[in-house]
C-alpha positions in Angstrom: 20.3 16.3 98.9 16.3 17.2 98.2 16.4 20.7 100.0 12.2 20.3 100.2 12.2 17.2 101.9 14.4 19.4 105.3 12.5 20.0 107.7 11.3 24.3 107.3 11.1 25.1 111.0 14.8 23.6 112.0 17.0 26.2 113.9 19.2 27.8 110.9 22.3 27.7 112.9 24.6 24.3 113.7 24.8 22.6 117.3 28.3 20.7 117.3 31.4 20.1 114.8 30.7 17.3 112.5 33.8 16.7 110.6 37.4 17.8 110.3 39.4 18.5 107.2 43.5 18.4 108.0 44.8 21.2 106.0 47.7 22.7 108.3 48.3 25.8 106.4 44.5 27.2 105.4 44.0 31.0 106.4 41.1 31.4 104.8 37.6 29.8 103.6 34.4 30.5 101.8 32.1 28.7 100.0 30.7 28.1 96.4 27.1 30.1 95.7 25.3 26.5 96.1 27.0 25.0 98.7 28.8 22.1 97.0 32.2 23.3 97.1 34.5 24.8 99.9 37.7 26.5 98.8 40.5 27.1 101.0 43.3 30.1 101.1 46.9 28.8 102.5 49.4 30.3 103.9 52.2 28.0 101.3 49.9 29.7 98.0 48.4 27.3 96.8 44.1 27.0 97.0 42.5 23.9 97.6 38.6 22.8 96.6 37.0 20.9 98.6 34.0 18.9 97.8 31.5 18.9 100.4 29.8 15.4 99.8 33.0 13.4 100.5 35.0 16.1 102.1 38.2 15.7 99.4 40.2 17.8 98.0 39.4 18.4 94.0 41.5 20.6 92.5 44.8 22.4 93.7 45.8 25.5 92.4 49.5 27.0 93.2 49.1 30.8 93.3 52.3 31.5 93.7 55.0 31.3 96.4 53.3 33.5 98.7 51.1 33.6 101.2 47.4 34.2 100.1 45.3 36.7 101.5 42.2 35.4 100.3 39.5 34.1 98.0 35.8 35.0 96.5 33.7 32.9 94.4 31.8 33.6 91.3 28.3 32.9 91.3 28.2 30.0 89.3 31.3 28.2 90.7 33.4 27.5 87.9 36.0 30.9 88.5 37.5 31.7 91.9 39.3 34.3 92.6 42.7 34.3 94.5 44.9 37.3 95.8 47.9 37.6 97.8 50.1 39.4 99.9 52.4 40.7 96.9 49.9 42.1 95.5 48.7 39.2 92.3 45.1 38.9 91.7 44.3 35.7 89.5 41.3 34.4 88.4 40.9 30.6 87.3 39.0 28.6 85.4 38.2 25.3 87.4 36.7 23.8 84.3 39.9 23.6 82.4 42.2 24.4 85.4 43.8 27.3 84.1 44.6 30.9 84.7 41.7 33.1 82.9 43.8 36.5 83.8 46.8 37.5 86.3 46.6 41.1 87.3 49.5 42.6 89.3 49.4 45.7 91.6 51.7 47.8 93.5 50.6 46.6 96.8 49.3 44.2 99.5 46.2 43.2 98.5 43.4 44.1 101.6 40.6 42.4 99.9 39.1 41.7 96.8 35.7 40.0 95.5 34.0 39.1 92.4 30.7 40.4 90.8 28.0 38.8 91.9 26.3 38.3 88.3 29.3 39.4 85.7 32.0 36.4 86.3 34.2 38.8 84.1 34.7 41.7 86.6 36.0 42.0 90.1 37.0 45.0 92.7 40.3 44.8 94.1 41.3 46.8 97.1 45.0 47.4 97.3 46.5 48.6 100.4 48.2 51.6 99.5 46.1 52.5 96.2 42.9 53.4 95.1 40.2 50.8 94.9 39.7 49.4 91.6 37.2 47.7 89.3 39.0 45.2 86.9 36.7 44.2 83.7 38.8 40.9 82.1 38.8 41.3 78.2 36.8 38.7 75.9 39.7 37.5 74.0 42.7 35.3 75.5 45.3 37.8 74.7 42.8 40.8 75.3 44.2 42.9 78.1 42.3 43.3 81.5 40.7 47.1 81.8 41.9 48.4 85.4 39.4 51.3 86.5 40.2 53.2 89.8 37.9 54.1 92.0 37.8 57.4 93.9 35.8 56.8 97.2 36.4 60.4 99.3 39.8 62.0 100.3 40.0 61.6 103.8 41.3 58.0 103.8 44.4 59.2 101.4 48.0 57.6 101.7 50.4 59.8 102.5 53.1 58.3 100.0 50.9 57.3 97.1 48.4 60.0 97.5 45.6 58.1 96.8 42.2 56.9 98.9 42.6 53.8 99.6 39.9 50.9 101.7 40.6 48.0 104.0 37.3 46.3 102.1 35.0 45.6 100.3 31.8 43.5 98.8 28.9 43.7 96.2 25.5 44.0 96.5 22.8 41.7 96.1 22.7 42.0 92.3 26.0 44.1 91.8 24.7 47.1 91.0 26.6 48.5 93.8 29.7 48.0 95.5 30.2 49.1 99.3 33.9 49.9 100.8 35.2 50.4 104.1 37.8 52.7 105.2 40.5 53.4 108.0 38.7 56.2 108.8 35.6 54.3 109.6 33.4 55.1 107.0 31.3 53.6 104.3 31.0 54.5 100.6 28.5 53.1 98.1 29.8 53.2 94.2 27.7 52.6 91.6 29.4 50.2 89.7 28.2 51.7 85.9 29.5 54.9 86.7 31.9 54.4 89.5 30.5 57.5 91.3 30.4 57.6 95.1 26.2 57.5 96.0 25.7 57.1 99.5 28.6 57.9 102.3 28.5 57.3 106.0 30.7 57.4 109.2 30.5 54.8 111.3 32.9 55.2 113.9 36.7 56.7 114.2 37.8 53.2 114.3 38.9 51.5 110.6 36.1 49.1 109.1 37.9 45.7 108.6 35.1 43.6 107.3 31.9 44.5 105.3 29.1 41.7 104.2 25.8 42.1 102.2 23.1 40.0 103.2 22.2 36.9 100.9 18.6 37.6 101.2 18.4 41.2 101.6 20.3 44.8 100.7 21.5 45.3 103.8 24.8 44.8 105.1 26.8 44.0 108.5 30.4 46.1 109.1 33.2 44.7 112.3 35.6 47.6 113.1 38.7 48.0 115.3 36.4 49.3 118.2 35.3 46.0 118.8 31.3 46.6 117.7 29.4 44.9 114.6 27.1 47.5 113.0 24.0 46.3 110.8 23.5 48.8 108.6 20.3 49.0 106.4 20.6 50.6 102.7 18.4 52.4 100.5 20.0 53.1 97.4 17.9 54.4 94.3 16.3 51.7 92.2 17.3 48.9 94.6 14.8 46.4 95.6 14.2 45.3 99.6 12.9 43.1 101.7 10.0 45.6 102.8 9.2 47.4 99.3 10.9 49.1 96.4 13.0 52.3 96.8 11.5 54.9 94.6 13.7 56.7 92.6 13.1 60.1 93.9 14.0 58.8 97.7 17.5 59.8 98.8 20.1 57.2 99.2 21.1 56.2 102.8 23.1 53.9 104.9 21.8 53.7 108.7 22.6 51.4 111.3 20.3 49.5 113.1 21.8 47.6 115.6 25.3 47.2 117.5 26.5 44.1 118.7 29.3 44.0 121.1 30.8 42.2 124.0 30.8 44.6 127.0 32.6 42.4 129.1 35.2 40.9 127.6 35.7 43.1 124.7 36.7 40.5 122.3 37.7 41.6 118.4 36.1 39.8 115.8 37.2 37.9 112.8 34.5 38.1 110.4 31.1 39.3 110.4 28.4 37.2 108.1 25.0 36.9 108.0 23.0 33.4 108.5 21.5 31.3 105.2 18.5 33.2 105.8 19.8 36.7 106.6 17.9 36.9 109.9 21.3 36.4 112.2 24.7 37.7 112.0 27.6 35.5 112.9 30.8 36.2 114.0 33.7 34.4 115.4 36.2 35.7 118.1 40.0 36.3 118.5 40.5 36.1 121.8 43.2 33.3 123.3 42.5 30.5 123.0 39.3 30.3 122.3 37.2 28.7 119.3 34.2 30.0 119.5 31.3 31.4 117.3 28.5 33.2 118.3 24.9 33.8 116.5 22.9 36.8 117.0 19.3 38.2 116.0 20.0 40.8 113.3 17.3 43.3 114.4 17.5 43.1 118.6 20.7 42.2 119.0 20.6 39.3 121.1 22.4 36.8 121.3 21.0 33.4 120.1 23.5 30.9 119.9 27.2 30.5 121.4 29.1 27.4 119.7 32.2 26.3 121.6 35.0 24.9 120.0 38.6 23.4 120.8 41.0 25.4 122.8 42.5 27.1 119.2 42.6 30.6 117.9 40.3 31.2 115.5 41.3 32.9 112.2 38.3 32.7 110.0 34.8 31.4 109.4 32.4 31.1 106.3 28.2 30.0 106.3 26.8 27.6 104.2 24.4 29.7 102.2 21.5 26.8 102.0 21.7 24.9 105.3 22.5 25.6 108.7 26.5 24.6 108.4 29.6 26.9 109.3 33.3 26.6 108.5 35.8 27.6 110.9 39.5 27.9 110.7 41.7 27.5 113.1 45.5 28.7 113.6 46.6 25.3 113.3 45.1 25.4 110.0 42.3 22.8 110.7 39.1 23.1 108.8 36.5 22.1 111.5 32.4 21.6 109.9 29.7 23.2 112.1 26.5 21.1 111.3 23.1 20.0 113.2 22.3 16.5 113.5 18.9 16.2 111.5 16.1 14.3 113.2 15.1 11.4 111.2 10.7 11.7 110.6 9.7 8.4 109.2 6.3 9.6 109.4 7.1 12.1 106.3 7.6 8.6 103.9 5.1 6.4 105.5 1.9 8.0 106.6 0.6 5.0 108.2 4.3 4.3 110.2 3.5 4.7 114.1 6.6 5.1 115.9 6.6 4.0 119.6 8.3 5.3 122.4 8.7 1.7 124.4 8.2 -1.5 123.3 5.0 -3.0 124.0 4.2 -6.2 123.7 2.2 -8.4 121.0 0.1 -10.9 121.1 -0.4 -13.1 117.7 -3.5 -14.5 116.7 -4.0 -18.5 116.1 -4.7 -18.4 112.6 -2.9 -15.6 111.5 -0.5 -18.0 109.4 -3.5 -20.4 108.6 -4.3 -20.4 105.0 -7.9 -21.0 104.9 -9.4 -19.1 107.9 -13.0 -19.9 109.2 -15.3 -17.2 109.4 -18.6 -16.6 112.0 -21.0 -17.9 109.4 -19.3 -20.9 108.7 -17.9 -20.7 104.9 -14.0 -20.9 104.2 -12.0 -18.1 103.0 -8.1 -19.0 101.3 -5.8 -16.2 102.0 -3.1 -17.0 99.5 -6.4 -17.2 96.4 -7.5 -13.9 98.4 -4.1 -11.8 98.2 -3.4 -12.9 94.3 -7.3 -11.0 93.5 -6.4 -8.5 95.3 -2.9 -8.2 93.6 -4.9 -8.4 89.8 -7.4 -5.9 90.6 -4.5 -3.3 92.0 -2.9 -4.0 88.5 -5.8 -3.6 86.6 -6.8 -0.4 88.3 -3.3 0.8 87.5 -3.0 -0.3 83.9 -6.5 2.0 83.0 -5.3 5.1 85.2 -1.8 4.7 83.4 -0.6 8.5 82.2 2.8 10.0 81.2 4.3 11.8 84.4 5.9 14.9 84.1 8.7 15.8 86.5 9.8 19.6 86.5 12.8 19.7 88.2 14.2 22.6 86.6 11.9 24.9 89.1 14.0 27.0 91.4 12.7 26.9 94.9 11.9 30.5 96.2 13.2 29.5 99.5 16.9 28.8 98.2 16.9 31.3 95.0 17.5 35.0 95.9 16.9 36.1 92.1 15.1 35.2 88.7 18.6 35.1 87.0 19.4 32.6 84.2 23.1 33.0 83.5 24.9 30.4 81.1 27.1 28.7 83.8 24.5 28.3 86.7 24.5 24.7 86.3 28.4 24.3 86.4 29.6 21.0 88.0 33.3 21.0 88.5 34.8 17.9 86.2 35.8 14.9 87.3 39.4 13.8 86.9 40.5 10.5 86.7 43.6 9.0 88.1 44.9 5.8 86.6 46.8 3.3 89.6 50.0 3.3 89.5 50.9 0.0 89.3 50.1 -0.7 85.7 52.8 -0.7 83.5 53.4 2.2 81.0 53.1 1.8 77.3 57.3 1.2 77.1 56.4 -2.1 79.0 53.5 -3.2 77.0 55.2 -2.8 73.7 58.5 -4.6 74.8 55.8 -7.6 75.8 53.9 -7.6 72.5 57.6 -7.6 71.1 58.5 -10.8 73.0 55.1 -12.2 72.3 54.3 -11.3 68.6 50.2 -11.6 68.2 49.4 -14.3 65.6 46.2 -15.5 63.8 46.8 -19.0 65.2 43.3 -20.2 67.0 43.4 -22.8 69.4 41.0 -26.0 69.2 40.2 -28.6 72.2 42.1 -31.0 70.6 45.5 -29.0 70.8 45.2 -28.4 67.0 45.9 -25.6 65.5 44.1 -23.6 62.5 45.9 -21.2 60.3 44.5 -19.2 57.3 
């Protein structure tokens, strides 16, 4: 896909369902940082890659025998990370297909997510513990470093006596980590120093998602009272859209808008933000019902209202290049959320004139002669005429001829949100090859060569036979 040749004023949000992937018992989804991979969460533990082009599974990885929770991509695609109800955090290595750590708490994990520029550390937030930052040692039999985090001591377990969150997510460039509570309240960590920077109360309900924006610092919260909250962050030293937060401003979290459905008062499964970071998209568990809904992140209103089959949604993901959604439903079907591009011919051919109707064309007598008459009375041959033509074009070529230089290492500004130049941004997940089935194993080829012994023994035309 050449994202410069799309068209830059399409609507940023799908129309209809494009595709299904069969996957009876996914729970979760998400996609990879460039958009060529989705990875699936089931409910059996086991995580399966899809590959977006063909829409085929890649790689299966068996968790373990229970149900996963969830899943969260590095940024370069070649580690995913999977936790579980039980409490097991692993991280693996698609490359070589293998488990880079297993890290084991005391509790359900609630959520967990991986650093957004550092592939080697990830925040895990355990139900009944504290929140913790998990840094995975350079060596293969180097032992992971487990920090806990102490966000406030309202939100504190009764039994374990520790502050515990219900989730969680990075900022744009890691530098922070935000986490939600039961309480309703937001606290922002300084991932260096795991210090609490910036707290906020939201509501008296508990915070069950939080998202940053891809484009942006601010972030989007859905809470058990039924209301999505953008908030907009100013933390010290952190860039924004608008300008650069000076060091000696205080840090903030303030919400700018509240979304909500007055009449029906639906809850919501997750809350994202578009590709772009101008609309927030949510999905609804209400029923039967599979629908999504778009809205503008700074009024509030409501855009876009995709409708769906008659099954519960249970989670949704955005493409974060192009104007495609996953959605999950409780069947476990993966259903693709795409917009039907509008073919522009005039963008390859300048001089192409598309018509609405067909009209109708009238040849002209000697338009297949090959020596036309003209008004003064001399002869002109079309076919001598084309091959000049053809020379000269040549010709013209051959003394304008230079060396071309392709840069196709440029990121595009409109689909980069940093300068970063990390060592595995150009992963590409390998490609494994499966031999068919019905060729026979070595065991059969050597009993053959037994019965049929090779020999030096050349045959001729005349049925002759040479030998050394």
């Amino acid at each position: 896909m050449n994202r410069k040749l799309l068209d830059p004023f399409e609507p940023e949000y799908p129309e209809a369902i494009e595709a299904c992937l069969d996957d009876e018992y996914a729970v979760k989804c998400a996609f990879s940082h460039n958009g060529e991979l989705l990875a699936t969460s089931r409910s059996d533990g086991f995580c399966y890659i899809w590959d977006m082009d063909t829409l085929n599974v890649m790689r299966k990885l068996s968790h373990s025998d229970t149900a996963l929770a969830g899943l969260s991509w590095s940024r370069s695609g070649r580690y995913i990370l999977t936790y579980d109800e039980a409490g097991v955090c692993v991280v693996w290595d698609l490359q070589t297909q293998t488990v880079r750590v297993r890290v084991e708490f005391g509790s359900a994990i609630a959520c967990a997510r991986m650093h957004p520029r550092n592939s080697a550390q990830f925040v895990v937030c355990p139900v009944r513990e504290a929140p913790s930052l998990v840094t995975i040692g350079k060596g293969e039999s180097a032992e992971p470093m487990i920090q806990q985090i102490q966000i406030s001591a309202e939100s504190v377990d009764q039994k374990t006596k520790a502050a515990s969150s219900t989730c969680c997510c990075f900022g744009k460039k890691g530098i922070y980590a935000f986490f939600g509570t039961s309480k309703g309240a937001i606290h922002a960590v300084h991932t260096a120093t795991l210090e609490v920077t910036c707290s906020v109360k939201l509501s008296s309900s508990a915070v069950n998602t939080v998202a940053r924006n891809p484009r942006g610092s601010d972030i989007v919260t859905s809470s058990s009272d039924r209301i999505l909250r953008v908030c907009e962050v100013y933390l010290p030293g952190q860039e924004t859209r608008r300008k650069v937060v000076a060091a000696g401003t205080p840090p903030s979290i303030t919400v700018i808008t509240k979304i909500q459905d007055i009449v029906n008062r639906v809850h919501w499964a997750q809350a994202l933000f578009s590709s772009s970071g101008d609309y927030i998209v949510s999905g609804i568990q209400h029923k039967a019902e599979h629908n999504i809904y778009i809205w503008d992140k700074l009024s509030g209103s409501l855009v876009k209202m995709l409708t769906g089959p008659n099954e519960l949604l249970e989670d949704c993901a955005v493409h974060p290049l192009r104007a495609i959604y996953a959605s999950v439903s409780t069947f476990g079907i993966i259903y693709m959320w795409t917009r039907v591009p509008q073919q522009n011919w005039n963008a390859f051919a300048p001089g192409f004139r598309e018509l609405e109707e067909n009209i109708d064309y009238t040849e002209s007598e000697d338009i297949f002669d090959r020596r036309i008459v003209q008004e003064n009375g001399g002869t002109v041959d079309c076919v001598l005429e084309r091959i000049l033509q053809d020379a000269h074009a040549v010709a013209g070529a051959d003394e304008t001829e230079m060396d071309i230089d392709v840069d196709i290492t440029d990121n595009d500004p409109l689909f980069s949100d940093s300068d970063s130049q990390s060592e595995d941004d150009g992963f590409v997940i390998p490609v494994r090859v499966e031999c068919d089935d019905k060729l026979p194993p070595t065991t059969v080829l050597s009993e053959l060569e037994a019965q049929q012994p090779l020999t030096n023994d050349v045959p001729t035309e005349l049925g002759q036979t040479i030998t050394e």
